[in-house]
N, C-alpha and C positions, 0 to 999 in steps of 0.2 A: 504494500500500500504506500502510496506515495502522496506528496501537496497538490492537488487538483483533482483528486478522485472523488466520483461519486459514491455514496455509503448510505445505509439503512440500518435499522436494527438488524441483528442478527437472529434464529432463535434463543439463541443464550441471552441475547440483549435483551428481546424483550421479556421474558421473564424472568430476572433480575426485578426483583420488588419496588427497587426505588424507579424501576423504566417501564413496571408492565403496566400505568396508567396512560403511554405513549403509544404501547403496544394495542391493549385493548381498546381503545377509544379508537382506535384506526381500523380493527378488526369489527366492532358491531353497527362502526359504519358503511364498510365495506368500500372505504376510501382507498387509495394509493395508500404505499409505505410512506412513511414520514422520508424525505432526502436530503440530503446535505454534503458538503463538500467538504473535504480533509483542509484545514486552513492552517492548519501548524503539527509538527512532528518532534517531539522532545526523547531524551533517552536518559534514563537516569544509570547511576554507578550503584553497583553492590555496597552497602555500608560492610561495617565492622561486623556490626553484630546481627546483620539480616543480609541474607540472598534471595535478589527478585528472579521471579521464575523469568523465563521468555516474555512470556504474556504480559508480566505488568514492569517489563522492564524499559517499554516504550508506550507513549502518550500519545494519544490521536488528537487533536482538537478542531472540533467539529463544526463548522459554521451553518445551522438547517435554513431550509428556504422555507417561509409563509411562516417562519418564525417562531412557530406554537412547536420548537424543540426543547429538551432538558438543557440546564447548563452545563450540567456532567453526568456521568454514571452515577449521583447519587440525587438524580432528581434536580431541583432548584436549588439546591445548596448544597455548601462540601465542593468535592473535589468537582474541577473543569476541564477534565478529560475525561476519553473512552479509552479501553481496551482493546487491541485487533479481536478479541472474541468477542467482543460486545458487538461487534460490527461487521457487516458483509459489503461487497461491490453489488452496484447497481450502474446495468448497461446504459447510455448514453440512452436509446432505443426505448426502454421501456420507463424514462423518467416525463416522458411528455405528459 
């Protein structure tokens, strides 16, 4: 994944508690997925006394279109990033 891709919830993402009010509300509308574009990419270091697995060792940050997205994986507050498992590609094709 890289800075200018398209992204969605992934299954994981959306049920994740703090995200399945994004998920479900899109599902019993039977809207399009929510989409958004990668707008920043961070990578943190292993500390001392913790090791981040792969997954949370890089930061996605996500900018959604029509706006009604989460600030992070925890919802409206907390942290401002996703996870690559939080997250799947969406084709150029099917974001119309």
């Amino acid at each position: 994944m890289k800075v200018g891709d398209l992204v969605a919830f992934s299954a994981y993402g959306v049920n994740l508690d703090s995200l399945s009010v994004w998920g479900r509300r899109r599902r019993w509308a039977k809207e399009k997925p929510l989409v958004g574009m990668v707008i920043k990419i961070a990578s943190r270091e292993a500390g001392d006394y913790y090791s981040y697995s792969k997954n949370e060792s890089v930061h996605y940050f996500i900018k959604w279109f029509g706006g009604d997205g989460p600030k992070g994986r925890d919802g409206r507050y907390g942290k401002n990033y996703f996870y690559r498992k939080d997250l799947k590609f969406v084709s150029k094709g099917k974001s119309k």
